[in-house]
C-alpha positions in Angstrom: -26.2 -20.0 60.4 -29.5 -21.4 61.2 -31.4 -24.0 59.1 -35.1 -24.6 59.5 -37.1 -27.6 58.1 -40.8 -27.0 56.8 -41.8 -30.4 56.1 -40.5 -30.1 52.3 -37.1 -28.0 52.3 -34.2 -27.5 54.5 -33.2 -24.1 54.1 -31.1 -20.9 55.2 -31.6 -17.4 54.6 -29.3 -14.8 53.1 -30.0 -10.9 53.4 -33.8 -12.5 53.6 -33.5 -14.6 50.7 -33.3 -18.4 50.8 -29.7 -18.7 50.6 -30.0 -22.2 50.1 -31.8 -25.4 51.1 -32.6 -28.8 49.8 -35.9 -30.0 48.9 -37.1 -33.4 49.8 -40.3 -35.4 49.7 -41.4 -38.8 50.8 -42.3 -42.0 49.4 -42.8 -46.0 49.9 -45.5 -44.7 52.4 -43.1 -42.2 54.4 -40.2 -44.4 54.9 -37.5 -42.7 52.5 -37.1 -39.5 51.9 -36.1 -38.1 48.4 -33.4 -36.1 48.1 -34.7 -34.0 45.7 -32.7 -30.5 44.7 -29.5 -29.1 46.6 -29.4 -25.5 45.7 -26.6 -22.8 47.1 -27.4 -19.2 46.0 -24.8 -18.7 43.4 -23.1 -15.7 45.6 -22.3 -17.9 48.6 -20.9 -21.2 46.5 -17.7 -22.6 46.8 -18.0 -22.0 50.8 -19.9 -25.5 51.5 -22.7 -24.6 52.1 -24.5 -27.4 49.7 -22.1 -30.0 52.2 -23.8 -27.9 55.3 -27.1 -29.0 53.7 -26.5 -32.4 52.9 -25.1 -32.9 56.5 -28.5 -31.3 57.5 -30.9 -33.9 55.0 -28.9 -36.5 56.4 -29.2 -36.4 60.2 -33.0 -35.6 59.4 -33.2 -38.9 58.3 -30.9 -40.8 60.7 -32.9 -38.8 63.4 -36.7 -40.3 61.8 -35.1 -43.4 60.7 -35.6 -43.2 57.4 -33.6 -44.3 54.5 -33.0 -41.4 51.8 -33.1 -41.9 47.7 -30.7 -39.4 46.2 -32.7 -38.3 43.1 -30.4 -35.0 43.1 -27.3 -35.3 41.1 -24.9 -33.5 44.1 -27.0 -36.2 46.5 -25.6 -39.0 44.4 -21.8 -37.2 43.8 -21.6 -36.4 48.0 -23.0 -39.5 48.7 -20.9 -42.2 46.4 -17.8 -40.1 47.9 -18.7 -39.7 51.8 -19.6 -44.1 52.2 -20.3 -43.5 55.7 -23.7 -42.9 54.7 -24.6 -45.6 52.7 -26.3 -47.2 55.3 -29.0 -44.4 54.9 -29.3 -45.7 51.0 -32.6 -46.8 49.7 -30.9 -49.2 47.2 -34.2 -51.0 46.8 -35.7 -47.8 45.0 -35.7 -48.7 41.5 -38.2 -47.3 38.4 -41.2 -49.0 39.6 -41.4 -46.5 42.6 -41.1 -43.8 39.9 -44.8 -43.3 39.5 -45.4 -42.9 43.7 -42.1 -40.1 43.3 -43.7 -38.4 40.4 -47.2 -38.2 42.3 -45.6 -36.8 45.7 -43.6 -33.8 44.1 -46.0 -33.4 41.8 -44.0 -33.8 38.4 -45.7 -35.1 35.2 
């Protein structure tokens, strides 16, 4: 399976549809990177594919040394239960960054 990064989603295709990916931006002037949707095609879940993903965000950011913010619900889950990662963890990334997230993804 091949995964290819464009700057705002790692993703994979399936019968040339995104099968998957997860979306990410960056904040606190490019030095984490929010983890901001895992998504699995509902026809291939259950064959971990959304673990294939996270695997993917997370030697993105070990590779650009940046720490990650799991805003994503499965982030936080895969995360609390795989501790070898923590290291990666932006714990300092509290509700006063929530302004900078909201203007990068562009939510109101």
């Amino acid at each position: 399976m091949k995964f290819t990064n464009d700057g705002k989603k790692i993703s994979f295709t399936y019968h040339e549809k995104i099968g998957g990916c997860v979306t990410y931006f960056f904040i606190k002037k490019q030095e984490t990177i929010v983890i901001e949707q895992v998504f699995v095609n509902p026809e291939l879940r259950g064959q971990g594919l959304a673990q294939q993903l996270m695997l993917k965000i997370l030697s993105f950011a070990k590779e650009q040394h940046k720490k990650i913010y799991p805003l994503c619900p499965y982030a936080r889950t895969y995360l609390k239960k795989h501790t070898e990662y923590q290291a990666l963890i932006d714990d300092h990334t509290t509700l006063e960054t929530k302004n900078e997230m909201e203007k990068n993804n562009g939510s109101k």
